[in-house]
C-alpha positions in Angstrom: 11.4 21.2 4.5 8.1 22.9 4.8 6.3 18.8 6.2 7.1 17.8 9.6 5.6 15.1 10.6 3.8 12.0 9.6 0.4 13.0 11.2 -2.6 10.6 10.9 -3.5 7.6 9.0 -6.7 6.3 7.7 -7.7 2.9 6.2 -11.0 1.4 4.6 -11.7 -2.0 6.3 -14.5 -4.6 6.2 -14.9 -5.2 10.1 -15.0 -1.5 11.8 -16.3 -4.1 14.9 -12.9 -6.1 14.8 -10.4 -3.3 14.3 -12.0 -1.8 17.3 -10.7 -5.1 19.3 -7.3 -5.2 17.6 -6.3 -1.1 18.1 -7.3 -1.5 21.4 -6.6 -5.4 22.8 -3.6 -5.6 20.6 -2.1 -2.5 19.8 -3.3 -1.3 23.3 -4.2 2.0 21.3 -7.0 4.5 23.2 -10.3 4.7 21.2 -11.1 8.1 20.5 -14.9 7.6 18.4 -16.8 4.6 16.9 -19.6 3.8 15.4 -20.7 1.2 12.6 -18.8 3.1 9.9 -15.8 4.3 11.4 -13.8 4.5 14.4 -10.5 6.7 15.5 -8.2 6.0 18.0 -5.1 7.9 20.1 -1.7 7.1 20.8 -1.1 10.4 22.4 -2.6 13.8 23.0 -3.6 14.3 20.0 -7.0 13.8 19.7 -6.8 11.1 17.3 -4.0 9.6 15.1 -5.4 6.1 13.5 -8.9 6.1 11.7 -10.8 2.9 10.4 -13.7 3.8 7.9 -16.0 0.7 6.6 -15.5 -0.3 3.0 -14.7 -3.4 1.1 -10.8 -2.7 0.1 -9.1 -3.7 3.4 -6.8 -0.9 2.5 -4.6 2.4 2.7 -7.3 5.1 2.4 -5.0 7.9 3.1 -2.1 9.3 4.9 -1.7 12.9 6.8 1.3 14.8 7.1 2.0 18.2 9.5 3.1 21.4 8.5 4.0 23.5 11.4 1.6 26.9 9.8 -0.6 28.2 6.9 2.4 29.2 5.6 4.2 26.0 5.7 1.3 25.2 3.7 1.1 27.3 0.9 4.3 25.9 0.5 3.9 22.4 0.2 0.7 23.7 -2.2 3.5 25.7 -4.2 5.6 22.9 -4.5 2.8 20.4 -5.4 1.6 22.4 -8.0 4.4 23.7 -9.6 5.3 19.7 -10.1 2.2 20.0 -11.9 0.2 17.8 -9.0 -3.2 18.8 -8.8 -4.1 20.2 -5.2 -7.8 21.2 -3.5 -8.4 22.7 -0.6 -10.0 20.9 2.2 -13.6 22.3 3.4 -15.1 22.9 6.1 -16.9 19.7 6.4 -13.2 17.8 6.1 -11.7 19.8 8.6 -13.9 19.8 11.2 -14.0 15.7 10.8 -10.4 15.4 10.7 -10.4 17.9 13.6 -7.7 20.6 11.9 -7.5 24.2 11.3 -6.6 24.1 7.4 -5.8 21.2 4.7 -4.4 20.3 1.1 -5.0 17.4 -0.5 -3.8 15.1 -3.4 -3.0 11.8 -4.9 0.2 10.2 -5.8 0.8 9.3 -9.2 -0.8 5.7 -8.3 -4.2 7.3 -6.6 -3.4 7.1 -3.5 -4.8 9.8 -1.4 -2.2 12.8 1.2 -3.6 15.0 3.0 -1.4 18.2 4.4 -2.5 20.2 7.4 -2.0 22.3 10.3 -3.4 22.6 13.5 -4.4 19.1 15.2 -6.7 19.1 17.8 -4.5 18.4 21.2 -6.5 16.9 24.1 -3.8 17.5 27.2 -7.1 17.8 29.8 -7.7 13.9 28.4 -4.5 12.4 29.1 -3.8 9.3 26.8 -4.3 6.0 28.7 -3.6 2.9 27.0 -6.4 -0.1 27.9 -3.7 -2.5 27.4 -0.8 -0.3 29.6 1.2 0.7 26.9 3.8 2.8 28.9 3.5 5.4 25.7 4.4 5.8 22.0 7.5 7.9 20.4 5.5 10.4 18.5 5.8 14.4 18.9 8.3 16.0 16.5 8.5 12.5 15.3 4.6 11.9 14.1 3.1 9.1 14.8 5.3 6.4 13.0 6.0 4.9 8.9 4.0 3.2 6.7 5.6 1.5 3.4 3.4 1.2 0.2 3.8 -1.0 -3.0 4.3 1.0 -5.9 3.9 0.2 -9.5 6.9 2.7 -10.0 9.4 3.1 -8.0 10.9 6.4 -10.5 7.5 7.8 -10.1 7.1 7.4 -6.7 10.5 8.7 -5.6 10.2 11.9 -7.6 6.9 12.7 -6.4 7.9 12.2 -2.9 10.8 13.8 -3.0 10.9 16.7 -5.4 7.2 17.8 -5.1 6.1 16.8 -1.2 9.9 17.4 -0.5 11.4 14.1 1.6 14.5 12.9 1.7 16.1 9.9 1.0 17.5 7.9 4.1 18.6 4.9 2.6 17.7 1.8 0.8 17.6 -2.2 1.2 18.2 -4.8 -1.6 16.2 -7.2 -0.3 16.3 -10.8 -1.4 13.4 -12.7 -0.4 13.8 -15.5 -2.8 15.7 -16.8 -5.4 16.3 -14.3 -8.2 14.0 -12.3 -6.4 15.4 -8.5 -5.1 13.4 -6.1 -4.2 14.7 -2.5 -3.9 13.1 -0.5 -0.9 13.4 3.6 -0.5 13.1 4.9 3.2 12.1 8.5 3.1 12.4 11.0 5.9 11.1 14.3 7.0 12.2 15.0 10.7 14.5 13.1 13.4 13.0 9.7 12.6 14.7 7.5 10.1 11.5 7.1 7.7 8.4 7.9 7.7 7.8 6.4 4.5 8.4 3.7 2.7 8.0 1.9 -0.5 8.7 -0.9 -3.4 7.3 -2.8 -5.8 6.0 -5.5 -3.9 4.9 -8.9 -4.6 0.3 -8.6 -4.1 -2.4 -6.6 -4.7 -2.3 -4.6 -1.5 -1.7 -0.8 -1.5 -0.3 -0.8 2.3 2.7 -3.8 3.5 2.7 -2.1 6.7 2.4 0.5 9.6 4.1 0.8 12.0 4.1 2.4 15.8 6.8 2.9 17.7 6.5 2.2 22.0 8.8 4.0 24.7 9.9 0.5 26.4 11.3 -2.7 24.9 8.3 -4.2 27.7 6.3 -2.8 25.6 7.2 -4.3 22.7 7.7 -8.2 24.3 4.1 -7.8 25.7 2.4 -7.0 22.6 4.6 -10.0 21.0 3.2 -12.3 23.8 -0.6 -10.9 23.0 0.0 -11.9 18.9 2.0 -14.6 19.5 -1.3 -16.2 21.9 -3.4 -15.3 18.8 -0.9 -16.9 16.1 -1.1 -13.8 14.7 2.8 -13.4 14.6 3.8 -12.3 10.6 7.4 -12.1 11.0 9.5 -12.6 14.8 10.6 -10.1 16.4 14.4 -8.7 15.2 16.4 -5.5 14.6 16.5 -4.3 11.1 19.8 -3.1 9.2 19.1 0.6 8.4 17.1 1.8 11.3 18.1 -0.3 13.9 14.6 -0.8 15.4 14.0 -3.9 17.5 10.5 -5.1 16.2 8.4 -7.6 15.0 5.3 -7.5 12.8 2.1 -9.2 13.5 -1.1 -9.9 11.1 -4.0 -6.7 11.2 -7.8 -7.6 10.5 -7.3 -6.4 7.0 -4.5 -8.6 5.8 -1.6 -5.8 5.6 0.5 -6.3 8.9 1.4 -4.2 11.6 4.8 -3.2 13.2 5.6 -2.8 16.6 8.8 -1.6 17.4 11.3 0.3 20.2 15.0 1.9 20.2 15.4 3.2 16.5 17.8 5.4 15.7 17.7 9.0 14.4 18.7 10.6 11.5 21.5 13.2 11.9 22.9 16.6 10.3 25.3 14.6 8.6 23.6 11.6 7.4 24.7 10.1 4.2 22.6 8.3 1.8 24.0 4.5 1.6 22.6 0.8 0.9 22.1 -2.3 2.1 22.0 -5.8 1.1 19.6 -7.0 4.2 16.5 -6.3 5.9 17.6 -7.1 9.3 20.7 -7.8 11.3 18.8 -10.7 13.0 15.7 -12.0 13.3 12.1 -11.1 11.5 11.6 -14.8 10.5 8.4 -15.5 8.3 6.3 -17.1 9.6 3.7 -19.7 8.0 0.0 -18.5 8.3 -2.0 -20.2 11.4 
């Protein structure tokens, strides 16, 4: 598997101002750069892994996923194209703002915008401190965390993820979230962690159902749930899902999509088997009503 890592993620927001507060206050993320238009922010020593860019779609605007060398991505490029996915090459403009030595990029069959690189900028002489104490985030050969999108297609989606950018499938969830109402969700994986990706065909109009960031300590996690919980900004309560096993919960972002924040996953193994599952969570992740 020539992609490594989930790398960096961008989205469009409205209020550049108020995701400043949130990554930092709430997420207790480091900000990297800001201005009016855009702001990026660190979870680690890389020198940035979350980016906000002003616009009006409160949306995904696009993900970024590691390759190890140029040669790792040629092949990703080889693959891509030979699925008959259109590819460009990044400039030199794009990669000096997304701070890498080389780039692909693409869309998805539904638009949405991956970026493939190599060579992120590491800052290890600007050690990552969190403003909020965060003891640290599980990233390294792990990337930075998942996302899960809603897809029009789920047959679409899952060839193009799999066969052309060359994931593999973890497991998935029937989930029943009302009556006569199952959604089926694919978790996709390209390293240790269980997914790194996500997706369904999802009830709304959003792109993006979540993020999510993964902390070194439980503490962690019950102080950021005491932070949304103040705010009641609390989506779902905290619980420990089926598949990965991740103790989380998931709280409300400035852009409507929600966040997770989440410890003690488990990792995928040499001899993982693809099976199902008929709930989200083994207790836990209530909904909660809207403040």
């Amino acid at each position: 598997m020539s992609i490594k890592r989930f790398g960096y993620m961008g989205f469009e927001v409205a209020d550049v101002r108020a995701w400043r507060a949130f990554a930092t206050a709430r997420l207790g993320a480091m900000e990297a750069s800001a201005s009016e238009t855009e702001a990026t922010f660190r979870i680690d020593s890389r020198a940035w892994r979350l980016s906000v860019s002003k616009g009006s779609a409160d949306d995904y605007l696009f993900a970024g996923y590691e390759v190890d060398s140029e040669q790792g991505l040629q092949e990703v490029k080889q693959s891509l194209e030979a699925h008959g996915v259109a590819v460009r090459v990044a400039g030199q403009e794009l990669l000096a703002k997304r701070g890498v030595l080389g780039m692909i990029w693409c869309t998805d069959p539904f638009g949405n915008r991956v970026e493939v690189y190599y060579g992120g900028t590491e800052l290890f002489e600007r050690p990552f401190a969190s403003p909020t104490g965060v003891s640290g985030f599980q990233t390294g050969d792990q990337g930075i965390g998942h996302y899960v999108l809603n897809v029009p297609d789920v047959d679409a989606a899952l060839a193009f993820y799999t066969k052309a950018l060359g994931f593999q499938l973890a497991d998935v969830i029937d989930w029943t979230i009302g009556e006569g109402t199952t959604l089926t969700l694919y978790f996709l994986y390209c390293n240790g962690r269980h997914h790194s990706f996500a997706f369904a065909r999802l009830p709304g109009k959003k792109k993006l159902h979540h993020f999510m960031l993964q902390t070194n300590s439980m503490d962690d996690v019950g102080l950021a749930y005491d932070k949304f919980d103040a705010e009641r900004a609390v989506v779902m309560t905290l619980g420990r899902h089926t598949n990965d096993h991740m103790i989380s919960f998931y709280g409300a972002t400035p852009s409507g999509f929600a966040v997770e924040y989440g410890w003690g996953a488990r990792e995928v193994t040499r001899d993982w088997s693809v099976v199902r599952y008929d709930r989200i969570s083994i207790w836990g992740h209530k909904f909660l009503a809207p403040a």
